[in-house]
N, C-alpha and C positions, 0 to 999 in steps of 0.2 A: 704111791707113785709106781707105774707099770713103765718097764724096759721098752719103750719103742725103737724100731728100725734108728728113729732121729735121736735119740740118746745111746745108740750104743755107736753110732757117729760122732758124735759131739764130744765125748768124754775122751776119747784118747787125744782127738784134737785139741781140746782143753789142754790137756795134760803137757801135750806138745808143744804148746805156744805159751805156756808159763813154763816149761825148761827152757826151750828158747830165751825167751825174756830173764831170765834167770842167770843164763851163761854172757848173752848181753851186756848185764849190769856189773858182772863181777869182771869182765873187760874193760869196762867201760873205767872202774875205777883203776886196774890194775897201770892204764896209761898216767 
């Protein structure tokens, strides 16, 4: 697997929208 322009986008975006989702759900429950 080679590093493209569109993976080295993608991944921190990943990353960012599973800690989002992440802080989400531990809200979610804390109510």
């Amino acid at each position: 697997m080679k590093f493209t322009e569109d993976t080295r986008v993608k991944i921190p975006v990943i990353l960012h929208l599973i800690r989002l989702g992440y802080s989400y759900l531990s809200l979610k429950t804390q109510t």
